[in-house]
C-alpha positions, 0 to 999 in steps of 0.5 A, a space after each residue: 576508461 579514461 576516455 569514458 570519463 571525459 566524455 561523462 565529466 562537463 567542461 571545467 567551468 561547469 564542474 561546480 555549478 553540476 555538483 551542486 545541482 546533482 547534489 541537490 536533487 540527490 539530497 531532496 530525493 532523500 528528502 523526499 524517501 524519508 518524509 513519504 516514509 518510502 522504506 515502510 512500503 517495503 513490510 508488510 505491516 499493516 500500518 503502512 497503509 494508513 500512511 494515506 490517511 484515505 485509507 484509516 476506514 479500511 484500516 480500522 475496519 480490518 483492524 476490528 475484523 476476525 482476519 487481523 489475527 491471520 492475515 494482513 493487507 499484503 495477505 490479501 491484496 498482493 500476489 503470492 505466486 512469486 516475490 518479484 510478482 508481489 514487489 512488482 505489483 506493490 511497487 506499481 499500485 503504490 505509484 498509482 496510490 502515490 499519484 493519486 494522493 498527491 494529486 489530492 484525486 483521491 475519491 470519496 468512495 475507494 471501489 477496488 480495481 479489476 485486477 486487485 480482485 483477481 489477486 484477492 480472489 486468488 488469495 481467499 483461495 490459496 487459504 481457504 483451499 479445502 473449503 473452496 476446491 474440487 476436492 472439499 471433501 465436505 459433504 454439506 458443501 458438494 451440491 454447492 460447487 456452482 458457489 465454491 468454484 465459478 463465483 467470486 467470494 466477495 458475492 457473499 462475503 463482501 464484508 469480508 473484512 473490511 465490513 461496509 466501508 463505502 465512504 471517508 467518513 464510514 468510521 469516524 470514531 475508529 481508533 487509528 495509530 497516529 503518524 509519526 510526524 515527517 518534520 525533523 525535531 529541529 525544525 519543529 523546535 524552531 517553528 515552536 519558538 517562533 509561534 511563541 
């Protein structure tokens, strides 16, 4: 165990100078945990995703929308098959959105990607099984298998939930919660009394 250590500990000169440096970066890694407000990522509120404020159209959309009573984003745009599937996929498209954002390559006009549709086509079935499956047991629906079990629900339920978002500016009077803001109260004191 010893011999680990030393192998892992720099020189006696370097000691410091290393302690320092790890610390920093463990320091603004933490910065950076609290002010992206990483911890939210790991609900499933709803708010979490207007972080980006590229997402607020969505939001409010779905905020107005007869799903905000039964089902969430995560109800509709993550898998449920298995918990280590659902933070796996949450972790891989917020990296991406993360990128994205901070990048400031976000487009105008957000479309979603080909396996996000899987997984939302996926979840309009696991809740609306009895209306979409083989065993509908509903007789208006029978002559309509074609529509029920080979397409996609957003052929015709586009709309769903989201209404016509096709742009930044599609709801630009939508009420949305506000941010909280990243900066510490006491840097925000001082920037206050400087710009007095």
């Amino acid at each position: 165990m010893r011999n680990l250590i030393k192998k892992i500990l720099p020189p006696p000169g370097w000691q410091v100078p290393v302690i320092i440096l790890v610390g920093l970066l463990v320091g603004l890694g933490l910065y950076i945990f609290r002010i992206s407000n990483a911890s939210s990522y790991l609900s499933d509120d709803p708010e979490t995703c207007i972080n980006c404020h590229v997402m607020n159209p969505q939001y409010a959309t779905w905020f107005h929308s007869s799903h905000r009573e039964v089902a969430h984003c995560n109800d509709c745009h993550v898998p449920h098959n298995n918990m280590l599937n659902k933070y796996f996929f949450k972790a891989k498209d917020g990296l991406r959105h993360a990128t994205i954002f901070t990048m400031r390559a976000e487009p105008q006009v957000i479309f979603i990607k080909e396996v996000g549709k899987e997984v939302v086509q996926q979840n309009c079935i696991r809740c609306h099984e009895k209306l979409v499956t083989e065993n509908a047991g509903i007789a208006r629906f029978e002559a309509s298998r074609h529509y029920r079990m080979d397409r996609s629900c957003v052929e015709c339920h586009r709309e769903t939930p989201h209404g016509r978002v096709n742009s930044l500016a599609a709801v630009p009077h939508a009420r949305i919660p506000e941010l909280k803001s990243v900066v510490p109260a006491w840097l925000d004191n001082i920037m206050n009394k400087n710009n007095r």
